[in-house]
C-alpha positions as CSV (number, residue, x, y, z in Angstrom):
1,X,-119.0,-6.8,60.3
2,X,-115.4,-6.2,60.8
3,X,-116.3,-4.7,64.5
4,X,-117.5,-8.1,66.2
5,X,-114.1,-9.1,67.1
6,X,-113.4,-6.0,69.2
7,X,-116.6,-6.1,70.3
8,X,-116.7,-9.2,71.4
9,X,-113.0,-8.3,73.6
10,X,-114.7,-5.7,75.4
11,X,-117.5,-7.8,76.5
12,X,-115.3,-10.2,77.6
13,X,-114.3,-8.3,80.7
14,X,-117.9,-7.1,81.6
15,X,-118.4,-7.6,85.3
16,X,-120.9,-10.6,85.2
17,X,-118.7,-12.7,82.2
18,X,-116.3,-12.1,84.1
19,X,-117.4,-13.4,87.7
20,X,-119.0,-16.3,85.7
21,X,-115.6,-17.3,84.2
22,X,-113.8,-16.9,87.1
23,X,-116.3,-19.3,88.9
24,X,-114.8,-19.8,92.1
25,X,-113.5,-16.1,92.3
26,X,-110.1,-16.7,92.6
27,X,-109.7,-13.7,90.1
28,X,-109.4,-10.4,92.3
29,X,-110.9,-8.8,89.6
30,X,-113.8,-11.4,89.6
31,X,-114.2,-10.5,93.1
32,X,-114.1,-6.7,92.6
33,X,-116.4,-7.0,89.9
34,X,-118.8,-9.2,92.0
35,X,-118.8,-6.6,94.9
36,X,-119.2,-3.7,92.3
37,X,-122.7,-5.2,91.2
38,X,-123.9,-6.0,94.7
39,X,-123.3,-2.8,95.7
40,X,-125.1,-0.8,93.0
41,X,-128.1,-3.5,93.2
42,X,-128.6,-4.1,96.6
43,X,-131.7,-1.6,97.0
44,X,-133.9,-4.2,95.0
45,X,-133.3,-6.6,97.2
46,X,-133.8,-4.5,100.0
47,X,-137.4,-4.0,98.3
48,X,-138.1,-7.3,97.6
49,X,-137.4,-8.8,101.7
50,X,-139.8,-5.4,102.7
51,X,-142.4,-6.4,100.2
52,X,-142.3,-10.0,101.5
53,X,-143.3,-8.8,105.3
54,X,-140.3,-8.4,107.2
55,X,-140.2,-5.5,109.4
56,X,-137.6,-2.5,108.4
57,X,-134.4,-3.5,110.5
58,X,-135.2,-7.4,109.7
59,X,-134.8,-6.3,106.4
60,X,-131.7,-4.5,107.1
61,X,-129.9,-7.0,108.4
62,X,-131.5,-9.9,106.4
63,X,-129.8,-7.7,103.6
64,X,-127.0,-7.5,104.8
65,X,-126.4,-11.2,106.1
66,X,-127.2,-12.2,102.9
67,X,-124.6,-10.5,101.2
68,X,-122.3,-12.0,103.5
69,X,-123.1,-15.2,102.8
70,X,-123.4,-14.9,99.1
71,X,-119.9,-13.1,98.9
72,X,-118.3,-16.2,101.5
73,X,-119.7,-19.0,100.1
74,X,-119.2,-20.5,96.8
75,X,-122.9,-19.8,95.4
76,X,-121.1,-19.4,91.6
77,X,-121.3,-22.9,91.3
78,X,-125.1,-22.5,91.5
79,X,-124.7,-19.8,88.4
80,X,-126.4,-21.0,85.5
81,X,-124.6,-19.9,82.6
82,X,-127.1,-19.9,79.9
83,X,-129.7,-17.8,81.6
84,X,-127.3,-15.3,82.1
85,X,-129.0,-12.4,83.9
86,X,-127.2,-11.3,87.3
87,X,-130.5,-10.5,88.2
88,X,-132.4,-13.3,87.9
89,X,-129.2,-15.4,89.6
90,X,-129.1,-13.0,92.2
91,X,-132.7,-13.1,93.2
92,X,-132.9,-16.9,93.2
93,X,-129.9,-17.0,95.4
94,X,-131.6,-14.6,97.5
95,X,-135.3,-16.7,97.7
96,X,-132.7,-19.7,98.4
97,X,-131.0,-17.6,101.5
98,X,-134.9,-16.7,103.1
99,X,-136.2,-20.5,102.6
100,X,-133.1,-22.2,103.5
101,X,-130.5,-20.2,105.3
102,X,-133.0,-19.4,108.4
103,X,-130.3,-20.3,111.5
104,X,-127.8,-18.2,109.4
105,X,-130.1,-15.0,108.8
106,X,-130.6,-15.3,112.3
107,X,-127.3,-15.3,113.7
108,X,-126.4,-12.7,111.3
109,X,-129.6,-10.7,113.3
110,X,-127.6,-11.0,116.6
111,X,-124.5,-9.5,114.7
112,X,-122.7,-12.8,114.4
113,X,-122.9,-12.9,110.6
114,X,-120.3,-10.5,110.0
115,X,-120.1,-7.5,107.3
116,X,-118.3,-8.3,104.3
117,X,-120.3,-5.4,102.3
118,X,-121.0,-2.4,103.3
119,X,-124.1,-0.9,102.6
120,X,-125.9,2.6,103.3
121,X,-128.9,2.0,104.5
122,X,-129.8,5.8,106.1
123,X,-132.3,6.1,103.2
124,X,-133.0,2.8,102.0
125,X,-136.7,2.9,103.8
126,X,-137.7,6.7,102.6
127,X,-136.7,4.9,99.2
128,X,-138.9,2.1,99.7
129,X,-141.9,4.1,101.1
130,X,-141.8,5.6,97.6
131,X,-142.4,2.5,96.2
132,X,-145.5,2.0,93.9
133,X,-148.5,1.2,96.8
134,X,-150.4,-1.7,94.5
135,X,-150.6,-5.3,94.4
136,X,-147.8,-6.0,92.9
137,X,-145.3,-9.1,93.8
138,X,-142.0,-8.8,95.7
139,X,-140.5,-10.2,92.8
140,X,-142.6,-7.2,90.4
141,X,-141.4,-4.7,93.0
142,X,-137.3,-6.4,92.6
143,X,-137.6,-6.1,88.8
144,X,-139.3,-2.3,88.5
145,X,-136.4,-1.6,91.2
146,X,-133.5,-3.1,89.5
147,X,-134.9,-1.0,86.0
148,X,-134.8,2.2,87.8
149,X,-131.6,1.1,89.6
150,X,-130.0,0.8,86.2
151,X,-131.4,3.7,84.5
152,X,-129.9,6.0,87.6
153,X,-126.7,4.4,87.0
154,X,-126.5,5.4,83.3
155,X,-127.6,9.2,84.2
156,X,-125.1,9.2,86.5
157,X,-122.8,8.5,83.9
158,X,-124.0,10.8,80.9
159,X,-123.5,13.7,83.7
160,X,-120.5,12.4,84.7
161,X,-119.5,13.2,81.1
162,X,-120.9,16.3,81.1
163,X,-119.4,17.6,84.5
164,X,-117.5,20.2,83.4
165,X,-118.3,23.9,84.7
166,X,-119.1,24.9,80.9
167,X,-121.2,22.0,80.0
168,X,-123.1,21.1,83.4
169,X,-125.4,23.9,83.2
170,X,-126.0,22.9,79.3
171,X,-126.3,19.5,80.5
172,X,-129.2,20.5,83.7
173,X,-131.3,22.2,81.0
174,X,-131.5,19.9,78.4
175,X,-132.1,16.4,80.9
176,X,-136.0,17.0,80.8
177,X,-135.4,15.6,76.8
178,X,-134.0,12.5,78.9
179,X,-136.0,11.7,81.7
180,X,-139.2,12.9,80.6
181,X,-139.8,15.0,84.4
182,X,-141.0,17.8,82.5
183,X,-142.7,17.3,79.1
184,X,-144.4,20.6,79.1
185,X,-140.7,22.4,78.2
186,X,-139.9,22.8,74.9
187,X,-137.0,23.4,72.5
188,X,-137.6,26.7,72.0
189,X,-137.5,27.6,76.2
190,X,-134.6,25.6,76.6
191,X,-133.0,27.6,73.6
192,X,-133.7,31.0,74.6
193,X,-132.7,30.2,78.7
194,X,-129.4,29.0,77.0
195,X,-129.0,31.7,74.9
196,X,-128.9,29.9,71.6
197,X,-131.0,28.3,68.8
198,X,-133.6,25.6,69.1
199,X,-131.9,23.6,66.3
200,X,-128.7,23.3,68.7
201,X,-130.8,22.2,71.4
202,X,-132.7,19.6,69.1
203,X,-129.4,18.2,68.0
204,X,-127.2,18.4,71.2
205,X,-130.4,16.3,72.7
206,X,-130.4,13.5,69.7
207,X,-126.5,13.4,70.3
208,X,-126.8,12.8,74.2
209,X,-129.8,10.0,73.4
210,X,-127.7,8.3,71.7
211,X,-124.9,8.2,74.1
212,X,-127.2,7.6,76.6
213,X,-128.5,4.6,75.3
214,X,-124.3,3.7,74.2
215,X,-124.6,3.8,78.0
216,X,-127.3,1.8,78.7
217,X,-126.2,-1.3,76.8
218,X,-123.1,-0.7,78.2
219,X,-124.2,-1.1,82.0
220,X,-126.6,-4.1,81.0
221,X,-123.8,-6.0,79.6
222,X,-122.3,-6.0,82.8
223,X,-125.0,-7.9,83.8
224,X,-125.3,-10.1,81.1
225,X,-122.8,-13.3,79.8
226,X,-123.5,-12.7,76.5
227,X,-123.5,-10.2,74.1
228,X,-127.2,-11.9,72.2
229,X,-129.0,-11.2,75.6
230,X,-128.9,-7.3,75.5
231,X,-131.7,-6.6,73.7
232,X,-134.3,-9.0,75.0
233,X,-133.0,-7.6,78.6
234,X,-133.7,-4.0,77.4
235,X,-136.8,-5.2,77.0
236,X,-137.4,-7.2,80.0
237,X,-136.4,-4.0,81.4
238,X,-138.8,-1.5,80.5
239,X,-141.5,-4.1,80.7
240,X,-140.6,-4.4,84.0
241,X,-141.0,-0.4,84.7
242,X,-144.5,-1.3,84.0
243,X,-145.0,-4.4,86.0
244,X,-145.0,-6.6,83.4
């Protein structure tokens, strides 16, 4: 119990608390933060305006313009603290923007909405072509998107760790235990390409699981205000990878 104090310092400066506390973002670091989310989740809402109809460059710059005006204008005060969830704040905003922001998105079409975040859109619609082709809702499709969004971001970062010459080629063999893109390779395949035993494997891969999910809550709480809202996210999360 004697950890809760210093946990609760670090979650303190998580990107979300901290753009929620700073409100009005007068806090550069509120603002950096703020930027730092929207670009890493701008994809599912990329998703979400193609899945609603709009054509590919009407979502592009629908996309776009609404980041500009999200980022310009004081939508924080519309933040509901005790939800929480960049996520869900960030899609209502964006519903708002669509229903009610119409002359702006337009504008913004003509290129008089200005760029205030940049974003790569070269593969954005290969991306979205690989998208699930069911029934499901824009708003299924934003969630299932956001998931994966996350999950990438927390590979990332477990290779990130593991980018070293030495341990990168450790680190490519033993991913399948992670992702799941190959379960037909086992311990013992994995032991003898690596030149080593399959009870190293087994417990190098139990070690990175459990930094990789040390990762995972570390990335949602960024998106979180409070700490009590991690788990139920997690699973929101995976629920959502099934269209739950």
């Amino acid at each position: 119990m004697a950890n809760k104090p210093e946990q609760g310092a670090h979650f303190s400066t998580t990107h979300w608390s901290l753009v929620v506390q700073a409100g009005d973002l007068a806090d550069p670091a509120a603002r950096s933060a703020l930027e730092t989310l929207c670009r890493r989740y701008w994809f599912p809402l990329y998703a979400f305006v193609r899945r609603e109809g709009y054509g590919i460059h009407d979502s592009q710059d629908l996309t776009q313009a609404f980041f500009a005006r999200f980022l310009e204008k004081d939508y924080l005060h519309q933040a509901d603290p005790s939800r929480g969830r960049f996520r869900s704040f960030l899609l209502a905003s964006l519903r708002h923007f669509l229903a009610n922001d119409r002359d702006y998105a337009k504008a913004a079409k003509r290129g008089g909405g200005g760029t205030v975040l940049s974003l790569d859109f070269s593969q954005a619609e290969d991306r979205y072509l690989h998208e699930p082709d069911t029934d499901w809702t824009a708003e299924k499709l934003f969630h299932r998107r956001w998931a994966l969004e996350l999950l990438q971001t927390v590979m990332d970062r477990l290779r990130a760790e593991w980018a070293t010459e030495e341990r990168r080629a450790f680190f490519l063999a033993v991913q399948t235990f992670l992702s799941g893109t190959d379960p037909t390779r086992t311990y013992a395949e994995v032991a003898h390409e690596l030149e080593t035993t399959e009870g190293s494997v087994k417990t190098a891969v139990h070690r990175l699981r459990r930094r990789y999910r040390e990762l995972l809550r570390e990335e949602i709480a960024h998106t979180v205000t409070e700490p009590e809202q991690i788990e139920e996210e997690i699973r929101q999360l995976f629920d959502a990878l099934q269209g739950n």
